[in-house]
C-alpha positions in Angstrom: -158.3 -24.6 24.6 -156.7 -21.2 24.6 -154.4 -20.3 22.5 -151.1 -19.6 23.4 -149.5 -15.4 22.5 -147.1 -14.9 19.9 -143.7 -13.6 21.6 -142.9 -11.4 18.8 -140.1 -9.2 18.7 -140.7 -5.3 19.3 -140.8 -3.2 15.9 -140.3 0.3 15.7 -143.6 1.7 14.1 -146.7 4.0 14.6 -149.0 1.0 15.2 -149.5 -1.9 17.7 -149.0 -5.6 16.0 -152.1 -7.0 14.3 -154.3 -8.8 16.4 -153.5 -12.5 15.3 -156.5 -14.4 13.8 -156.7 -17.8 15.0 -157.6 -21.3 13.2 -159.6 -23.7 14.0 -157.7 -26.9 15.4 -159.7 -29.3 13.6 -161.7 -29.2 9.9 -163.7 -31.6 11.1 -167.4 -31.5 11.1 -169.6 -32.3 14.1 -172.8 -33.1 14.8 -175.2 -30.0 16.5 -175.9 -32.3 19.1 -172.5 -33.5 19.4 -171.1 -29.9 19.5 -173.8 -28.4 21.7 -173.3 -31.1 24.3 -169.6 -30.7 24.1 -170.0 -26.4 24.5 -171.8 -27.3 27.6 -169.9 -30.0 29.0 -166.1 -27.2 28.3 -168.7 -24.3 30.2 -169.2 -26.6 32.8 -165.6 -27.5 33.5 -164.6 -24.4 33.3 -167.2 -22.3 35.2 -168.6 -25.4 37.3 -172.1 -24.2 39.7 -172.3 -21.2 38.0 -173.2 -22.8 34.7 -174.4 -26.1 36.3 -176.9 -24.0 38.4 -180.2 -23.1 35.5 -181.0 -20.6 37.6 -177.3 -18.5 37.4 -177.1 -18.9 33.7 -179.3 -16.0 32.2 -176.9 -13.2 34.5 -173.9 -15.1 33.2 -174.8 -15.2 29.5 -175.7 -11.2 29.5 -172.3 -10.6 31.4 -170.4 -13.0 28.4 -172.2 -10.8 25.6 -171.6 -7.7 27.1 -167.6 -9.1 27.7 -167.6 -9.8 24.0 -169.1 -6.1 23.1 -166.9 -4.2 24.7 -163.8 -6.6 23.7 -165.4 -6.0 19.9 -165.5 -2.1 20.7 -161.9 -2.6 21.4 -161.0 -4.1 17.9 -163.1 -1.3 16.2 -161.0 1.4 18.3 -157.6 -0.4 16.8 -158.5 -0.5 13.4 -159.8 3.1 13.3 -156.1 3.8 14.8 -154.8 1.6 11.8 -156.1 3.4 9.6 -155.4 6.7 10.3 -151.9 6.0 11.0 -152.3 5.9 15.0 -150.9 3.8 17.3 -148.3 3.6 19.8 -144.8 2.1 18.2 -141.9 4.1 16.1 -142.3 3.2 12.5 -140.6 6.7 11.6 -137.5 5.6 13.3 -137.2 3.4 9.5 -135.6 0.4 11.4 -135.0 -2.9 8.9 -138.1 -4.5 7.9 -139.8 -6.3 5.1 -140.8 -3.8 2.1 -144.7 -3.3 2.0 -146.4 -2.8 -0.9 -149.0 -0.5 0.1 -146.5 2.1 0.8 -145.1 4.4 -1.5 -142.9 7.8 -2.2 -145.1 10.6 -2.5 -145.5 13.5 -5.3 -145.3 16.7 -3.7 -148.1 17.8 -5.2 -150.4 14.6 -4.1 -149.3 14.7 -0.3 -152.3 16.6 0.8 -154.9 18.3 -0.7 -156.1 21.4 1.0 -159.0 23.8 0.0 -160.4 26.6 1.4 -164.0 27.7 -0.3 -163.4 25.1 -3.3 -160.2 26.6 -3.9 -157.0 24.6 -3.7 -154.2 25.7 -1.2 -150.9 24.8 -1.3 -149.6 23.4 1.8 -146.4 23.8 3.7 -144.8 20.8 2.0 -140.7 20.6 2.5 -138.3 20.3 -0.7 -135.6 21.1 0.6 -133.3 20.7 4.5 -130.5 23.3 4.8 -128.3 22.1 8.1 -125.0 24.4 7.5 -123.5 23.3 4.5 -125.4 20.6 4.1 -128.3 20.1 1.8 -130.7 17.4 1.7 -133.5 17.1 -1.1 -137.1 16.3 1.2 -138.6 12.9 -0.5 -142.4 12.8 1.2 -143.6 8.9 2.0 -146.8 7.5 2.6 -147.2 5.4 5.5 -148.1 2.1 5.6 -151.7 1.1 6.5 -149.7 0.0 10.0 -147.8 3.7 10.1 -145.0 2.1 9.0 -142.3 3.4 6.4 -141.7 2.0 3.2 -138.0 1.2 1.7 -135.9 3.8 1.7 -132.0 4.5 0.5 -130.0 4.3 3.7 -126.9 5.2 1.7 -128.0 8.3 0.5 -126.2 11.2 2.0 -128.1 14.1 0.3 -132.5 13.0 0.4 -134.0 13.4 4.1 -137.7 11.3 4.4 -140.7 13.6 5.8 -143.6 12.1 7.2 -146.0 12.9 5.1 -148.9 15.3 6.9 -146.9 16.3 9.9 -147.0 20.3 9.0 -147.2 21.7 12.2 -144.2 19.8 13.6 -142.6 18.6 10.9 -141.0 14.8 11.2 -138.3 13.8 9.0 -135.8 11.6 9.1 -132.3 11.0 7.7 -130.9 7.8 6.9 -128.2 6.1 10.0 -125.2 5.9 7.8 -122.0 7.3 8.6 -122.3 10.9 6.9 -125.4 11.3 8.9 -123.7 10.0 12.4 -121.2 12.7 12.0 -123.9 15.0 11.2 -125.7 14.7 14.9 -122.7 14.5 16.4 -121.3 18.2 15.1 -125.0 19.8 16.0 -125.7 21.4 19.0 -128.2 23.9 20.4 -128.5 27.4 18.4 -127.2 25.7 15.2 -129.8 27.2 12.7 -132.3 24.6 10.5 -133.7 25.8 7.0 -136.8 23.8 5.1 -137.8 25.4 2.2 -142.0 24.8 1.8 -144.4 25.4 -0.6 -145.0 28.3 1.6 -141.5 29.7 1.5 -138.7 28.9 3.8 -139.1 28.7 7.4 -136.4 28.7 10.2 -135.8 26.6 13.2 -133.1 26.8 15.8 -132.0 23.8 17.6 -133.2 23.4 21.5 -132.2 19.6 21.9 -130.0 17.1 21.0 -131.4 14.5 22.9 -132.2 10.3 22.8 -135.6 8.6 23.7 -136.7 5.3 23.8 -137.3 2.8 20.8 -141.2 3.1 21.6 -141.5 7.0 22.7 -143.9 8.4 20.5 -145.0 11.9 21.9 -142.1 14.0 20.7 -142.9 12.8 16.9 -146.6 12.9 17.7 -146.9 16.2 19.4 -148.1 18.6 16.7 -149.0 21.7 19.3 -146.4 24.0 18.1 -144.2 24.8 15.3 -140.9 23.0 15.1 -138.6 20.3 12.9 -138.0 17.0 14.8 -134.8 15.1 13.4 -134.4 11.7 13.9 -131.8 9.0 12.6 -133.7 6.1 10.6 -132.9 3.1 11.1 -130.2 3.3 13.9 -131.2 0.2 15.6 -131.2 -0.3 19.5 -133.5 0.5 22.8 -133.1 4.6 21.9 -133.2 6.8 19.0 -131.1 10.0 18.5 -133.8 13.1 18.1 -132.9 16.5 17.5 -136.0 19.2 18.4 -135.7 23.0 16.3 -138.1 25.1 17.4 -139.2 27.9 14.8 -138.1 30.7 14.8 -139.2 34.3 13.4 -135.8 35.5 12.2 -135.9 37.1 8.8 -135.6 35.0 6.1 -132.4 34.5 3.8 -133.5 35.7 0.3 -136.6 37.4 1.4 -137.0 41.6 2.4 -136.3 42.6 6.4 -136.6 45.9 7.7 -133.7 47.8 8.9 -132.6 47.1 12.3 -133.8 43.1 12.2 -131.4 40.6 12.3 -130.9 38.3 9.3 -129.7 34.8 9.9 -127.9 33.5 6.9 -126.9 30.1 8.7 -122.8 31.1 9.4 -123.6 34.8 10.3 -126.3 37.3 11.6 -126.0 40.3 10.2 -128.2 43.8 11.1 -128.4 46.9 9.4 -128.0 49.6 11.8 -128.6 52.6 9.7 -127.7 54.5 7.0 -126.7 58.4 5.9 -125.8 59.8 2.8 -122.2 61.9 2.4 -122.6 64.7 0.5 -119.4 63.9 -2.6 -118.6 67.9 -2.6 -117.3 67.5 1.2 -115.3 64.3 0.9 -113.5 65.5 -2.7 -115.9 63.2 -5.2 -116.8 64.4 -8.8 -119.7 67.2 -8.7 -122.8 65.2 -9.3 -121.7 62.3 -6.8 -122.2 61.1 -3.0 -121.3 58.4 -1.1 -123.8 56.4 0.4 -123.6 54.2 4.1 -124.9 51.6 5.3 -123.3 51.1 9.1 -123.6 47.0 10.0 -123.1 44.3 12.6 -122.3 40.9 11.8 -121.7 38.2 14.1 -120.2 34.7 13.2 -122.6 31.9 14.5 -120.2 29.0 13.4 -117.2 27.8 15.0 -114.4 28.4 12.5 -113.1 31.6 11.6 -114.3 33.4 8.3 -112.7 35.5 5.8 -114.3 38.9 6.2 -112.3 39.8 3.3 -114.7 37.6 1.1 -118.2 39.2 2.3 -120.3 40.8 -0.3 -122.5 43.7 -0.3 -124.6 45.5 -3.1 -126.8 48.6 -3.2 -130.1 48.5 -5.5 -132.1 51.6 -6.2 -135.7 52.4 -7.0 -134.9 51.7 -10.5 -133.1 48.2 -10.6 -129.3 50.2 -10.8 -126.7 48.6 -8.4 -123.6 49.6 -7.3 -120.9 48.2 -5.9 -119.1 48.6 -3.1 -116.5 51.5 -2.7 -113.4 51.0 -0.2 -112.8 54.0 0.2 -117.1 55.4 0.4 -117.1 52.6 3.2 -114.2 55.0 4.9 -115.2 58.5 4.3 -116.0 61.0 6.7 -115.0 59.0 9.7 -116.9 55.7 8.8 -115.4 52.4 10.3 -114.7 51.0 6.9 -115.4 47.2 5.1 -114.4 44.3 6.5 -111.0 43.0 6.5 -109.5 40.1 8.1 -110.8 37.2 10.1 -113.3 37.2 12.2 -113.4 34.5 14.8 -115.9 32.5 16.2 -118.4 34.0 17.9 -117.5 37.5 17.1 -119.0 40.6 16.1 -117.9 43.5 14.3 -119.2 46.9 13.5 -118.7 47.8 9.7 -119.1 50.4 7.2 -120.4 49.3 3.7 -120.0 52.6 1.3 -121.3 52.9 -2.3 -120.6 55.8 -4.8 -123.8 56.6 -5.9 -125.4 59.1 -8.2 -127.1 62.4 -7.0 -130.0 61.6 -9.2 -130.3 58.2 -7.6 -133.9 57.4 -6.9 -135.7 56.1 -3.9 -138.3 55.4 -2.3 -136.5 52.7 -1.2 -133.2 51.2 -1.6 -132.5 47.6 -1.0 -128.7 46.7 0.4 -127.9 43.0 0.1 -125.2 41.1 1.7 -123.9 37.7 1.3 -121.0 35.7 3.1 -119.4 36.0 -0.3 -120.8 36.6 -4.1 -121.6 33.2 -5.1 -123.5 32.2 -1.8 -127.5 31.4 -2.1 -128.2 33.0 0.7 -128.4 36.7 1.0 -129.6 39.1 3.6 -131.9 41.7 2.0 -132.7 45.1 3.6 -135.5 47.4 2.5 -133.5 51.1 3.4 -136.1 54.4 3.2 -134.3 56.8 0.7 -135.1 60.5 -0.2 -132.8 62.7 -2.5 -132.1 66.0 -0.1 -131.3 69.4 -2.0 -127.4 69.0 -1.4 -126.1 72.6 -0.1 -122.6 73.3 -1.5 -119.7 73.3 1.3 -116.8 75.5 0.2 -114.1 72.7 0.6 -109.9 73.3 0.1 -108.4 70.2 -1.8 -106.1 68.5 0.5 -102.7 69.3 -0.2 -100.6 66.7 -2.0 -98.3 65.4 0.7 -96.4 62.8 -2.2 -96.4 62.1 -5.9 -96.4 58.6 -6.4 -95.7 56.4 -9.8 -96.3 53.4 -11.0 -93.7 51.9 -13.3 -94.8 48.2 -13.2 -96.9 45.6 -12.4 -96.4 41.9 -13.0 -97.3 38.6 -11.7 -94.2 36.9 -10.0 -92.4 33.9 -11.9 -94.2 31.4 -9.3 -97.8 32.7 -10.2 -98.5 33.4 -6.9 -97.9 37.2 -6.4 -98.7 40.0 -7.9 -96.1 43.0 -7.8 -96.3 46.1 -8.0 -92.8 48.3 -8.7 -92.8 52.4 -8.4 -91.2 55.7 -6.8 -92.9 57.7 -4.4 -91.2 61.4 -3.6 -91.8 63.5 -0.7 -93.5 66.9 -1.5 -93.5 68.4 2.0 -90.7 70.0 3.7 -91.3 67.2 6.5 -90.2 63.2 6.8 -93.0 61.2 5.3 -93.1 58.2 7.4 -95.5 55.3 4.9 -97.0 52.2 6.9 -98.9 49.2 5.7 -102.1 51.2 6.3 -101.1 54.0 3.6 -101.0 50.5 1.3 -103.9 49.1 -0.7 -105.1 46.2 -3.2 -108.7 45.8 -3.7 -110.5 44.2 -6.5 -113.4 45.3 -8.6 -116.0 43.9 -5.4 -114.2 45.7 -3.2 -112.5 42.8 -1.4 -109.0 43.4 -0.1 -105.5 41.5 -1.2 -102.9 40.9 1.7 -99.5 42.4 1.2 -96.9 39.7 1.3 -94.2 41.9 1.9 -92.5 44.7 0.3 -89.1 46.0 -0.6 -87.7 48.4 1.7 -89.4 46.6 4.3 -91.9 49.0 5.8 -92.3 51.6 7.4 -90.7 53.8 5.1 -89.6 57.1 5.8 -88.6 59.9 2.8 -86.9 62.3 3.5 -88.5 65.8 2.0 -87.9 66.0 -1.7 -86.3 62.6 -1.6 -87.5 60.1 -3.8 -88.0 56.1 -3.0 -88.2 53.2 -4.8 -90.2 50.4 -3.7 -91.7 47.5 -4.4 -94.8 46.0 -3.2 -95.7 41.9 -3.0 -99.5 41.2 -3.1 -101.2 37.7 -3.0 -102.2 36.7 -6.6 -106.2 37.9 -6.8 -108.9 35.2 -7.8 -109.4 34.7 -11.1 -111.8 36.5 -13.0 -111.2 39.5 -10.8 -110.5 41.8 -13.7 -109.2 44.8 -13.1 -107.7 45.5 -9.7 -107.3 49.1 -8.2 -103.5 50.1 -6.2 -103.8 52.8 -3.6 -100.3 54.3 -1.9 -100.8 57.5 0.0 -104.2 58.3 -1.3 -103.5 58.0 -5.2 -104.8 55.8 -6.5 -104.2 53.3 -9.7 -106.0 50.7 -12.0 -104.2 48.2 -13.4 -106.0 45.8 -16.0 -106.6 42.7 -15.5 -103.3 40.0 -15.6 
């Protein structure tokens, strides 16, 4: 009698259900001449003349072995595909099921081993998933001998599961629970993907946001070209969110781009456009000075705005020295100046970062760094070609002094929130002297700007000549730590320690 299929339930995994193994319906033993006359008597009933008929039976017994060879062939295709992790389900989709002892998380080190001439290789294995501000430690697991996952955390908001092996596209997967939801529900097309490898850290930028069905394999299977293919473990249901980032060859947070490439640093590109060096003599610097330029673009690829005031840039030279930025280098000889403000979404602007710099400084190549601000991880680093040019002296005439300015105090306000600044400032020229908000500036050591919070006259001001005013100026409380910060009012300029 035949036996009757198992109607069982669908599982999400990378291999077909185990072909059942049947039992015998009775232990008892029979006769050979019992059982042989009971094997013909079923063959007769159930193929009638053609076994009845002597004659028929050799053709039919070759047909029946070569039936059972090719239905064994069949069985020795399926376990090669168990084996090997093959098969046609969704076990990476980490839906609920029954712990299995054969798999297990994975060193690192012990996911593959790959040699080249004897010689051990290390592979492209992830440590790390960078979406935005989020950061997930990479756990590698083995597979089951079915391709199925082992128990995982599907609490844990900060460890993403790799497939171990898939290198070309890599597979991982982040727990379904609600921090992860929220996660594929913000990310969209563009958004930028970082995996740090044993091979350093690659890019990808997100081309779908998409759903297949619970037994869809090819997208996780499909190892043709380079990519990261997200999925939500676990999530239960006829479909499965996916998220597909192809790579992409953007420079590399943290690593050396040439000038001109864009540098992705996950909330804004930013290029170096090019560079020139300001001879100090011409713009009224010490002898033995210059200023030096670097004119950039940087675009904000998030959807929030971003305090430009906060960015950070550095200069390194041949010899290790850096040097910071200079407000007022990033302005000289008609540059457009650091960034101030915010920059919205979206948005680009076209900035000039400025660094006083030594004549002697030395070359061959300088590297300028920026970051979204100074304690970010990521930083864009640009290799700048740098020669020290015999600097001709340009006869120059000082500016004339158009207003003496003093500065007779400078306190923190009562509510800890302000810093003021109280002084005179006296016309020198035989003109009105008209002072605006852009005459008025509070940088720190970094170079990054304070608001004014308002001031007393209420700009603008206008003195008459040789008329002195009194003022006082309301500044935003700088960051702690900032030290030192440095007053300018009408180009003069004043440090006062740090508060």
């Amino acid at each position: 009698m035949a036996n009757t299929p198992n109607d069982a339930p669908r599982r999400d995994d990378w291999q077909p259900e185990d072909l059942k193994t049947g039992k015998w319906e009775t232990d008892e033993v029979k006769p050979a001449a019992k059982t042989s006359q009971a094997a013909g008597s079923m063959l007769g009933s159930l193929f009638g003349p053609l076994w009845n008929d002597p004659r028929a039976r050799p053709l039919f017994l070759i047909s029946m072995f070569l039936l059972i060879g090719v239905c064994a062939l069949a069985c020795f295709v399926v376990s090669l595909l168990a084996l090997s992790g093959g098969g046609s389900g969704l076990g990476v989709f980490g839906d609920t099921k029954p712990p299995d002892p054969t798999a297990a998380a994975l060193p690192m080190s012990d996911t593959l081993n790959v040699q080249i001439n004897g010689t051990a290789i290390a592979p492209g294995v992830p440590t790390r998933l960078s979406i935005g501000d989020k950061i997930f430690d990479v756990t590698g697991l083995r597979l089951s001998s079915e391709g199925e996952w082992p128990a995982y955390d599907a609490t844990s908001e900060k460890t993403a599961y790799w497939a171990g092996g898939t290198l070309v596209n890599y597979v991982i997967g982040l727990p379904a629970n609600e921090a992860n939801k929220a996660l594929f529900d913000q990310l969209k097309p563009k958004d930028l993907i970082l995996l740090d490898t044993g091979i350093g850290t690659l890019r990808y930028r997100i081309s779908e946001v998409t759903a297949i069905n619970a037994d869809e394999s090819g997208p996780l299977r499909n190892q043709s070209s380079p990519r990261v293919t997200l999925i939500l473990m676990g999530e239960g249901g006829d479909t499965r969110r996916l998220i597909i980032a192809p790579y992409t060859d953007e420079a590399t947070a943290n690593t050396t781009a040439a000038n001109g490439v864009p540098v992705n640093l996950g909330d804004v590109q930013v290029t170096a456009l090019s560079e020139r060096l300001v001879p100090g003599n011409s713009v009224g610097l010490p002898p033995g000075r210059n200023y030096y330029q670097v004119n950039l673009q940087i675009t904000n690829l998030i959807t929030r705005l971003l305090d430009a005031s906060q960015f950070f840039t550095e200069l390194t030279d041949g010899e290790g020295n850096k040097y910071v930025l200079s407000p007022s280098g990033s302005a000289a000889s008609g540059a457009a100046g650091w960034a101030q403000g915010a920059l919205q979404p979206g948005s680009t602007t076209t900035v000039t970062a400025g660094f006083e710099v030594p004549e002697t400084m030395q070359g061959p190549t300088l590297t300028w760094q920026f970051a979204i601000d100074a304690n970010s991880p990521y930083i864009a680093r640009v290799a700048l070609p740098y020669k020290a040019l015999p600097v001709v002296p340009v006869a120059t005439t000082p500016p004339e002094a158009v207003a003496e300015v003093n500065v007779l105090n400078a306190n923190i306000s009562p509510e800890g929130n302000e810093l003021r600044v109280v002084g005179t400032i006296r016309n020198l020229t035989s003109e009105p002297l008209p002072v605006t908000l852009t005459d008025v500036q509070l940088s720190t050591a970094s170079g990054a700007l304070t608001p004014v919070n308002g001031t007393l006259p209420a700009v603008p001001w206008s003195v008459e000549p040789g008329q002195t005013l009194a003022f006082q100026i309301n500044f935003a409380r700088p960051p702690e730590g900032s030290g030192s910060v440095y007053f300018t009012l009408m180009g003069e300029n004043f440090e006062i320690p740090g508060l």
